[in-house]
C-alpha positions as a printed Julia matrix, in Angstrom:
256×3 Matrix{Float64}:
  94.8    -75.89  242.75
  96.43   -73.05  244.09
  99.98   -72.01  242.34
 101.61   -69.98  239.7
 101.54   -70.68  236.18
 103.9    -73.08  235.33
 105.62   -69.99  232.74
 106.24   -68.17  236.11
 108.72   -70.51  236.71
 111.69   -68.21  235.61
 109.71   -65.09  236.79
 112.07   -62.02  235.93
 111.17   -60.15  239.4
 113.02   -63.63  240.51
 115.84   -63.89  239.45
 118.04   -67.09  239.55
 120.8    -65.41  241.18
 120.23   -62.54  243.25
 121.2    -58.92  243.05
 124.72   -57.93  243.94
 124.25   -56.48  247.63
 120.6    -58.14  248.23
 120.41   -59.61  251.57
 119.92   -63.45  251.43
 119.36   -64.23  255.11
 115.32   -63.16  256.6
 114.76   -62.54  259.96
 114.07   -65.46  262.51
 110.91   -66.11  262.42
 108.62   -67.02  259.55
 105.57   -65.08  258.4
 102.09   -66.71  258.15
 102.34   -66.1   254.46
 105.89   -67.24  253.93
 104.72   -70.69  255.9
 101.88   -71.16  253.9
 103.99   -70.91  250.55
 106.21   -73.55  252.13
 103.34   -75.86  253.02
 102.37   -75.93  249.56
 105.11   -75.58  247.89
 106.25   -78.92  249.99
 102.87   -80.26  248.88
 103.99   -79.89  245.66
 106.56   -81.63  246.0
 105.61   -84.99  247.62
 102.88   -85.19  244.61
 105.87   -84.71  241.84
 107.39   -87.23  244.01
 104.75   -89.75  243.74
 103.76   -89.35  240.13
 107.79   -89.72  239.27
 107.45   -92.69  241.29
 110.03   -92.06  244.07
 110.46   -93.59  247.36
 109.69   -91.87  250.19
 113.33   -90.82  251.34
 114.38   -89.14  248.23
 111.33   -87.06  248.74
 111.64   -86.52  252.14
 115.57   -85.53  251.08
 113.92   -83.6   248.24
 111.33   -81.15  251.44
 114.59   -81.0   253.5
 117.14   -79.17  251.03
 114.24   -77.04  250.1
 113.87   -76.14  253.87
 117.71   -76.11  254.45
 118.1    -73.73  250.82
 115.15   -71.3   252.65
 116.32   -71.53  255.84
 119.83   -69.55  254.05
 117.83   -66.76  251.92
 114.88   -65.02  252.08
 111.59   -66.44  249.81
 111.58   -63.33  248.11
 114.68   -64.0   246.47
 113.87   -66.85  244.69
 110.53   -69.0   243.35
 109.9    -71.35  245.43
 108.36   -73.7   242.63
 111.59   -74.01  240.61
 113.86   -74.35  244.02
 111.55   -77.37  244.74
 111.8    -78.39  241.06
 115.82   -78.76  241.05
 115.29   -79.89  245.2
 113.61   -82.75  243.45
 116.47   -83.21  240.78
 118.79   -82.99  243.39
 117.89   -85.24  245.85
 117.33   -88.5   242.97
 121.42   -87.91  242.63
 121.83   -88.04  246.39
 119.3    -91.26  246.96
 120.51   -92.89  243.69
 117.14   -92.29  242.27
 118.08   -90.39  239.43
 115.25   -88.73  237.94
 115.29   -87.18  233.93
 114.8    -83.29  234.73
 112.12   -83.86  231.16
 110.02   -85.75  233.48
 110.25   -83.51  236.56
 109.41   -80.65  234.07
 106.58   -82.3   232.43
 105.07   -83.92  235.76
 105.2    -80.19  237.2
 103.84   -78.64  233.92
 100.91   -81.29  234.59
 100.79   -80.55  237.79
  99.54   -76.66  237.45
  98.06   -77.65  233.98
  95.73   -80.35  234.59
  94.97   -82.35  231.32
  97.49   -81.1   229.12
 100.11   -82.55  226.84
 103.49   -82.5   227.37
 105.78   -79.55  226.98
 107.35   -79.01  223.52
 111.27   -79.19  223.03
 111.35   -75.72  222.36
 113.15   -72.81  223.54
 111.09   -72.42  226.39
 111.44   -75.75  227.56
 115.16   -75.44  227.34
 115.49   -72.46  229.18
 113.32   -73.45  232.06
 116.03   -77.23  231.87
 118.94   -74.59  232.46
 116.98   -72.84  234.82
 116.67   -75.82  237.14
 120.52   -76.9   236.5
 121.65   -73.61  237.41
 118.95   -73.39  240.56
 121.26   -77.15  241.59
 124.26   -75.42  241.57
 122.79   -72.87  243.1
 121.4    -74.88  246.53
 124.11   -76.87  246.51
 126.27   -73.81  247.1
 124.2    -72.39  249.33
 124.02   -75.66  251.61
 127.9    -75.36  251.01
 127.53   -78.96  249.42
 126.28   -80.81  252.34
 123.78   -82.75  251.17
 123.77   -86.21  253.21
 120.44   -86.39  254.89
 119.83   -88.59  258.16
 115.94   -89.42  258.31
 113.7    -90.39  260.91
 112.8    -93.56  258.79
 115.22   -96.15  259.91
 114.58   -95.2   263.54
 111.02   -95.08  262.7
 111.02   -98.96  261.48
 113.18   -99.96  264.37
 110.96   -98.81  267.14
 107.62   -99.86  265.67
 109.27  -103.64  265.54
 109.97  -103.19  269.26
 106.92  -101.69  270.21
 105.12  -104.02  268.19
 106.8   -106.76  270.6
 105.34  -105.23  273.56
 101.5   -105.18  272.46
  98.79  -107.85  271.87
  99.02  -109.18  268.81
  95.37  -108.92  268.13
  95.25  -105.63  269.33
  98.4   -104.2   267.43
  96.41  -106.01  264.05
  93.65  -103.95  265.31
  94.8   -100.62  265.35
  96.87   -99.09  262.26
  99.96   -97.79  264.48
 102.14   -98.28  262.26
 100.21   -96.71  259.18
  99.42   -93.66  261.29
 103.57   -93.21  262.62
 104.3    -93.84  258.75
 101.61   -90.67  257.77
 102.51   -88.81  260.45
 105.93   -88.74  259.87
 105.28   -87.82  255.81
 103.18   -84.42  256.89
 106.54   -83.56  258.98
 108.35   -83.02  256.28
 105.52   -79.87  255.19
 107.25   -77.43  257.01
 110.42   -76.83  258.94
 110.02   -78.81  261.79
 111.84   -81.72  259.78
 115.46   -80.02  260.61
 114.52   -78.44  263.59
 114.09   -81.65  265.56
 116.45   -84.68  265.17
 115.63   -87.5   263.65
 115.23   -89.85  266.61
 112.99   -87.36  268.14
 110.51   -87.05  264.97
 110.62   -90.8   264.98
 109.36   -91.41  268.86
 107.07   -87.97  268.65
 104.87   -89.49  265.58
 104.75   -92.9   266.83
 103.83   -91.63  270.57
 101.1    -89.38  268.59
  99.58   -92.64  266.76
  99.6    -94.93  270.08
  97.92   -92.09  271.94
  95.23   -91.48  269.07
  94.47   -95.07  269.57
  94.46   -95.33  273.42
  97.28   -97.8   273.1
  98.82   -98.68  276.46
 102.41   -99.64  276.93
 103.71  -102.11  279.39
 104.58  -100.11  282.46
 108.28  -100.29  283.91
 111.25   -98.72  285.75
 111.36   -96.24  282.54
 108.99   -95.16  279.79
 108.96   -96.75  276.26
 110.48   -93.92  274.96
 113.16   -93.5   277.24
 114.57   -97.27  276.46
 114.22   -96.72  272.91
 115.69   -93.25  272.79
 118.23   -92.52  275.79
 118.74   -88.95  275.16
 115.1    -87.52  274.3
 112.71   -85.71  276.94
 108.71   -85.31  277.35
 109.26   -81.9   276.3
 111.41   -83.07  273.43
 107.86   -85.45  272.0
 105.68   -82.59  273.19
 107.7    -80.13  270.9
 108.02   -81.95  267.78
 103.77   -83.09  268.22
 103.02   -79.28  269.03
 104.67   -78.64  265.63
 103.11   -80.98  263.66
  99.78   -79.74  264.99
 100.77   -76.43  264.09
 101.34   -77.88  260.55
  97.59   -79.76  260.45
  96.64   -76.19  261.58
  98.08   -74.7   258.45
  96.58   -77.59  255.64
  93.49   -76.17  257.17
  93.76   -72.29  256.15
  95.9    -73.35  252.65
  92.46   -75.06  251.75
């Protein structure tokens, strides 16, 4: 598995806090290399997520203060792998999942050390515990303590029950729509796309992507399925947020 070593995660050349007069904000658009360390880095943390056993919001909460903290400074600045680390801390207090920031250590220590035991309470575990308290304080600063997160999930659910109404009921148990919109809508949350688009959007873009994959026709009328379900989103609103997720499926392939 590609990563640092889980020591790196309080690398001296990055620092915590950054050096008076370094510039935080990078320029608009995002190098191949500095989207590939988010894709995996994001990776990361949806597979902390699941072996802490957290629900899928406070993991999707966890991917977008990590891309909101990024989106503020440059990658350079920080390491990624111990902003995700206190992303993960952060966003159990926000979704009233609290997580123990021993087992977010020790699931990450796992995660870059297959096989091996648990992490001493020494000095070195401390300091990597402050590290991760400080790197809180730190995002929640930078996100100027805004930290309630509207999802596509709740708009997700809603429109699969009324699309669901408009199918065949043999051929909806047929076809896994609603296991594909559910997938689809995790791998948004691997890259940036998950605060560039609105939530509504991401919702009707993954589950237009999954009835399309499976040739599944909608009942024709004055206005498209989309259009009654979502008043204010456009073709070229589901065409943007699908052109970004394929960019996305795109990337998985060269971070293999």
């Amino acid at each position: 598995m590609e990563g640092p070593s889980f020591s790196l995660a309080v690398r001296r050349d990055r620092p915590l806090w950054p050096a008076a007069g370094r510039r935080e904000s990078g320029g608009d658009a995002e190098t191949d290399r500095d989207m590939k360390t988010h894709f995996r880095v994001c990776r990361f943390i949806m597979e902390t997520g699941v072996k802490l056993r957290m629900r899928s919001v406070p993991v999707a909460t966890a991917c977008v203060l990590y891309h909101r903290f990024f989106e503020r400074v440059r990658l350079q600045a920080y390491e990624p792998y111990l902003v995700a680390m206190s992303c993960v801390y952060l966003a159990g207090k926000v979704e009233e999942q609290h997580t123990r920031t021993r087992d977010i250590i020790n699931v990450s220590h796992r995660y870059f050390n297959s096989g091996s035991a648990p992490l001493e309470c020494d000095k070195e575990f401390w300091d990597l515990r402050d590290s991760v308290v400080q790197c809180e304080l730190l995002i929640l600063r930078q996100l100027n303590f805004h930290v309630s997160i509207e999802h596509p999930h709740k708009y997700l659910l809603h429109y699969l029950m009324s699309v669901k109404s408009l199918v065949n009921r043999h051929a909806w148990s047929r076809t896994p729509i609603a296991e594909t919109s559910w997938a689809l809508l995790r791998d948004c949350y691997h890259g940036a796309m998950c605060i560039r688009h609105t939530p509504q959007h991401i919702a009707i873009a993954t589950l237009h992507l999954a009835l399309d994959s499976y040739g599944v026709e909608l009942p024709v009328g004055e206005k498209e399925w989309w259009q009654v379900l979502c008043v204010d989103v456009t073709k070229a609103d589901i065409d943007a947020v699908i052109s970004d997720l394929l960019q996305l499926y795109d990337m998985e392939a060269k971070c293999i």
